[in-house]
N, C-alpha and C positions, 0 to 999 in steps of 0.2 A: 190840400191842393188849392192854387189861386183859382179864382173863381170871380165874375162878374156878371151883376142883372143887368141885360140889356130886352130887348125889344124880342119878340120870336122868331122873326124874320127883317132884315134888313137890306134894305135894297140901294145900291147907288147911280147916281148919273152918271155921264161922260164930267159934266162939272165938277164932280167930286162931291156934291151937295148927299147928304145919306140920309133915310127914310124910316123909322120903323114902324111896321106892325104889326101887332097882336099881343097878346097880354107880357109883360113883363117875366123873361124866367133865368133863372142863376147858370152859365155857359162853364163846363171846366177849362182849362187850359189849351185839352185839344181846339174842341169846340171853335173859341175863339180864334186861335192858330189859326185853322179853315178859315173861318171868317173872313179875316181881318186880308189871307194870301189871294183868297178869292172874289173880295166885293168891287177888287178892282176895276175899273170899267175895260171891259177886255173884247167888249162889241167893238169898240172903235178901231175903226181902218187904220188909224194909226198905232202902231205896237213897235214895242224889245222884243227880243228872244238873245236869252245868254244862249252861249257854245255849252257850258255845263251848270251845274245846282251847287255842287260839293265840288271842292278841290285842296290837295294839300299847299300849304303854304311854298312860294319861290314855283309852283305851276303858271300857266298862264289861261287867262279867260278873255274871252270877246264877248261884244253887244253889239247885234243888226237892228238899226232902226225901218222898218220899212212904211208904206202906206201913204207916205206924205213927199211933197215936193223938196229935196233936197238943197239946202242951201246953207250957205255959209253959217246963218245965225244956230242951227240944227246942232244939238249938243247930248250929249249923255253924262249924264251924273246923277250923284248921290246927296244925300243931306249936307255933306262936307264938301265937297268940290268937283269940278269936272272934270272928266276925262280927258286928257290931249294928245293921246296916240289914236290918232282915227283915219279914215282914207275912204275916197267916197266915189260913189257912181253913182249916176243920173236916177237911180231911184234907188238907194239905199244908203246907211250910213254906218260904217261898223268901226266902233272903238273897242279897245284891250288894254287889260292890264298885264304885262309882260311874267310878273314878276312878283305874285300876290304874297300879301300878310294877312293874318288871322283882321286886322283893324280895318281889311278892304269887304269885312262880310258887312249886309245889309243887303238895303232895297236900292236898285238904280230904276232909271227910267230917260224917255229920250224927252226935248225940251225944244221948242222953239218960240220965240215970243208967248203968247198966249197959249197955245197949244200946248197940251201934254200927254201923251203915251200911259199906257197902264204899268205897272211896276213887277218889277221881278226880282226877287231875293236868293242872296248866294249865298253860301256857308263856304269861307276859306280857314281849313280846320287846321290846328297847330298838332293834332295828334297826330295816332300811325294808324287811323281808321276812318276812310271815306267812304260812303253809300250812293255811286252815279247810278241817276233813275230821268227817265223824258224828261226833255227839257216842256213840252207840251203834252195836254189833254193828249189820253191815249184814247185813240176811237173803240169802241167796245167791237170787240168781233177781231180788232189788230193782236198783233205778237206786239209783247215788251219780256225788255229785258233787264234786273238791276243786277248790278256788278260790286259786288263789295271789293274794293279797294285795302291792300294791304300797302303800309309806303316801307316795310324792310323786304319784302318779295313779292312776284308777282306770279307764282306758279306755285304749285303743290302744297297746296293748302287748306282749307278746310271751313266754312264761315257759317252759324247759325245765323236765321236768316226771323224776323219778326214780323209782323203787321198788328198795330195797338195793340202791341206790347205783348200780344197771345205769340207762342213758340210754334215756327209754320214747319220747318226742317232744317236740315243742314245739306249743302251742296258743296261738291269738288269743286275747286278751282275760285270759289267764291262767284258765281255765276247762279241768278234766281230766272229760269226763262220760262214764262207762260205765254203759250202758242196760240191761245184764244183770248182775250182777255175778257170781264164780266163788270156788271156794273159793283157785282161786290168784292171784286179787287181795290175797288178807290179806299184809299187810306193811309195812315203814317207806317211807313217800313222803317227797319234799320236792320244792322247786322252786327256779328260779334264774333270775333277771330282767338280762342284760348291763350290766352297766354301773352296777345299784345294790346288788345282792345275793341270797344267800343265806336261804333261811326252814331254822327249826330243823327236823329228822325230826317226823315225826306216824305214830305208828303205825293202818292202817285194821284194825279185826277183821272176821271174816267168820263167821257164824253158819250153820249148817247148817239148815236147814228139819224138821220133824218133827212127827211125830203129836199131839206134845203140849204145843198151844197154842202154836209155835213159827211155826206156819204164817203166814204174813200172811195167806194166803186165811180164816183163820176169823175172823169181825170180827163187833165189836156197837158197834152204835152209840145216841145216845139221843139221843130228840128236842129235849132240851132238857138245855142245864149248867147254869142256873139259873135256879128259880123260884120261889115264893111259900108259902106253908104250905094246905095246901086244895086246892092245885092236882096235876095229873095227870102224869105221866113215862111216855113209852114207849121200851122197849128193842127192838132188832132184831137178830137172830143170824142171820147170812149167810154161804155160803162153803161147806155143810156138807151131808149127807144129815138131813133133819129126822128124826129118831124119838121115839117116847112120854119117851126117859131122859133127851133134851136140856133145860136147866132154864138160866134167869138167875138170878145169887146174887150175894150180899155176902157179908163176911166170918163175919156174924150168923145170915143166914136167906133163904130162895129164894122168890123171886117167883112167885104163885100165880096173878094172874090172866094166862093167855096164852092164844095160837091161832096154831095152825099152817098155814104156806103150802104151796106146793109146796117151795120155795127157802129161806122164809124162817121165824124163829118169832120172834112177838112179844109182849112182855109189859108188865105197865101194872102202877102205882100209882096207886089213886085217891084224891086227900083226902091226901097226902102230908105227913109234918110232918119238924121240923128233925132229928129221929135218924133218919129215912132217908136223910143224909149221908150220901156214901159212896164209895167204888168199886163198881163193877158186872162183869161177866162170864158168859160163854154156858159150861159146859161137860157135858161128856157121859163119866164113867169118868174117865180120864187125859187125854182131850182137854179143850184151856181153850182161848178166843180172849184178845185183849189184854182189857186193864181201862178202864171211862171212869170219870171222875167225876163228881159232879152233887153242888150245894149246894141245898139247899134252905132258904132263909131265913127266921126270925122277925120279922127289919126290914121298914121301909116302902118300900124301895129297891133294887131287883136292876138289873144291866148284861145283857144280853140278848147271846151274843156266838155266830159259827159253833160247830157242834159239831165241825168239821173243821180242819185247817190249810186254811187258802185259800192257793190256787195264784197266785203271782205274775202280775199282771197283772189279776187277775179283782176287780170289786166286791164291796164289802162292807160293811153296815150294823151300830151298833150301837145296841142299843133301849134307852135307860134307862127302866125301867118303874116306875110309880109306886100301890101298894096306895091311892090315896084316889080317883084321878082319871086319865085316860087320857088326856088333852087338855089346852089351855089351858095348859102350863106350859113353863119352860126348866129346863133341865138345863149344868152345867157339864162336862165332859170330862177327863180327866187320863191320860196315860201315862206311866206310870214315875214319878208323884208331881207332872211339870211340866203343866199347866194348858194347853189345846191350844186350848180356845174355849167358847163356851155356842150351844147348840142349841133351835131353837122343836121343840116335843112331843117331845123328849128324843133326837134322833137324831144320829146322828153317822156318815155315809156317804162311803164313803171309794172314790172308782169304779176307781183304777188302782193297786190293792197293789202295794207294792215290800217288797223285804226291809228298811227303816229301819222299816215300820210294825209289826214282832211285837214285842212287849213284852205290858206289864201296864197293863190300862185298868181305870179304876172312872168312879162317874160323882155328883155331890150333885146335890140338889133342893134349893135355898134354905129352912129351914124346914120339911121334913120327913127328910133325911136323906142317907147315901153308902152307896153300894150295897158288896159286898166287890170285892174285885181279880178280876179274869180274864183269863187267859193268852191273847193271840192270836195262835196260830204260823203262818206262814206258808212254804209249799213252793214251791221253786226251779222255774219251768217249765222240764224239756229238752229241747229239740228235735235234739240230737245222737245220731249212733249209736253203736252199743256199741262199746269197745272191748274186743277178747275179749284173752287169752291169748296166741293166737297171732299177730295182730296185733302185738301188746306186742314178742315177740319178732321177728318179721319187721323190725320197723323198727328194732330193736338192728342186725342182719343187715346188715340193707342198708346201715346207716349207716357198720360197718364196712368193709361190701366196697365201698361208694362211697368209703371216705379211703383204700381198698389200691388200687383203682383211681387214681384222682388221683396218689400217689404213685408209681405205676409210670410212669404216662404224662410227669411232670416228669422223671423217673431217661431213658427213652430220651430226649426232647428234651436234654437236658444232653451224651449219649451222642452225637447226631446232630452237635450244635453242636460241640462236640468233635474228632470226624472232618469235619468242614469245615476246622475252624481248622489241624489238621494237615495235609490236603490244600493248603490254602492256604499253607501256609509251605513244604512240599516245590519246588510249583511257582517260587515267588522264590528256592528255593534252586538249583535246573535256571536258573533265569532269569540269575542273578548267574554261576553257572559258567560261562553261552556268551559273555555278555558280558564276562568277564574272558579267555576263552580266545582270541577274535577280536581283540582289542585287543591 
């Protein structure tokens, strides 16, 4: 196996400058793999996040830049060249590749003058076996789900399922879902389908929980991602013991007008204009919940979309809204740039989500205008239980002392069959003696 002496520990900047220390020692393949996927400086506010890790080839993938101020120079690419199907909003940037080939895998990252984003590597695989795992650290205590991918069916199927390289089980449907997740789930998976193949390792990370803004318990949420210039925003900070020091902020300046609940605190923009674009956040000291964003428009035309990911299976409306008129009009529809239909008073209701409907929806008005893009993510429903740790292990176990079983038990039949066959020739050999000796 390849192998490299590096340093014990390694540490990198935002600059990319890299540090080691402690005694020199020999790293296998995995090892490094980690390494090399994770020394990326991934504190910085500025970041990628792909739509997916693994994909098969002629699929398509995107890349959101978010964290930094959007502007022309703001690019996504690779070692070999940039990306140039992109489309942008006041705080975000998301290019795709329509149309991938096994030559589009590597690492991409987002780019602006000096500045650079930490990196994220895709596998666009030319087989019939893909392994979709988080595109992000899974918080420990969250559900994940990996999905082995068959590309000749997608149903009744059957996929052995691996973590470094140990045999975990086999699942219907090709679906691996642990309800709790541990810090000793972090690791290289893959899976294996009889008879077609193979999918490449996918490494899952496992994030620790903490005080500061790590928590998934501490969340804000906001009434609305897109509105109007005039119009109102409320924020919600949930999860938390409310006190006088808890505050919503942007990167600029803290939301003034709030009131606090028992549970919750909430705060409002009234009269809102297009520089209150933004990211938003609850924090308190050192404690921070996640970030939402919210666009607020000078156009005549916003897409109205959930402020949540919608859970597979569940309804879901989107509102194309119109600054002249609220009524009376059709609206055309578009995801992902392709044209989906035209809607009477601009709606577009969608009753039973499946995972094909997350993408990027906008919406025209004939005559007055197209609203910007918006992101509609959608979450996997699971109805399975956890797979803990030691489960994982028990069924390595058993698996073994079921084929040492099996093998002992052919070894005596073989043994048994054996001393018959010799019994039986002893006896014709008695047989043939008396009847030779009578004669």
């Amino acid at each position: 196996m390849f192998s490299a002496l590096l340093p014990k520990s390694l540490f990198c900047t935002k600059l990319g400058f890299c540090v080691g220390i402690g005694k020199p020692q020999f790293l296998d393949v995995l090892e490094l793999s980690r390494l090399l996927h994770f020394s990326s400086f991934s504190d910085s506010p500025f970041h990628i996040t792909p739509s997916r890790l693994q994909l098969f080839e002629y699929e398509s993938v995107y890349f959101t830049c978010e964290g930094v101020n959007i502007s022309a120079e703001l690019k996504v690419r690779n070692i070999r060249q940039i990306l140039s199907k992109c489309s942008n909003s006041t705080v975000m940037k998301r290019c795709g590749i329509k149309y991938a080939l096994a030559s589009d895998s590597g690492e991409y990252w987002c780019e602006s003058g000096a500045e650079r984003s930490n990196a994220v590597s895709i596998t666009v695989s030319a087989g019939a076996v893909i392994l979709e795992s988080p595109v992000h650290p899974v918080v420990e205590g969250d559900a994940a789900t990996l999905h082995c991918r068959n590309k000749i069916t997608s149903s009744n199927f059957t996929a052995e399922f691996y973590k470094d390289n140990f045999f975990m089980g086999t699942r219907y449907e090709g679906k691996l879902e642990i309800q709790k997740v541990l810090m000793s789930h972090e690791g290289f998976y893959k899976c294996k389908i009889h008879e077609v193949g193979e999918s490449p390792e996918s490494w899952m990370a496992i994030r620790r929980k903490s005080n500061a803004g790590e928590d998934s318990s501490f969340r804000i949420t906001a009434s609305r991602l897109h509105l109007f210039e005039t119009e109102s925003v409320y924020f919600t900070c949930k999860g938390f013991n409310i006190s006088t020091d808890w505050k919503v902020r942007n990167a600029r300046e803290i939301v003034s007008q709030c009131s606090n609940g028992s549970a919750t605190k909430t705060c409002r923009i009234d009269h809102a204009s297009a520089s209150d674009s933004g990211e938003y956040w609850c924090e308190s000291g050192a404690e921070r919940s996640n970030a939402v964003n919210i666009t607020v428009s000078s156009g005549a035309v916003i897409l109205e979309s959930p402020a949540h990911a919608v859970v597979e299976g569940d309804a879901v409306t989107l509102h194309c809204r119109n600054t002249n008129t609220s009524s009376n009009f059709t609206a055309d529809f578009y995801k992902d740039n392709f044209f989906m239909g035209t809607r009477y008073e601009g709606k577009l209701e969608i009753p039973d989500v499946s995972e094909s409907h997350e993408g990027l929806y906008k919406c025209r008005i004939h005559g007055v205008g197209e609203s910007p893009e918006t992101w509609v993510a959608i979450r996997r429903k699971s109805n399975a239980q956890e797979v803990p740790h030691e489960e994982i292990a028990f069924s390595h176990n058993f698996y073994i002392l079921r084929c040492t079983a099996v093998t002992v038990g052919l070894a005596l039949q073989l043994l048994v069959l054996g001393l018959l066959q010799w019994k039986l020739q002893l006896v014709l050999s008695v047989l043939l003696l008396l009847t030779s000796h009578f004669q």
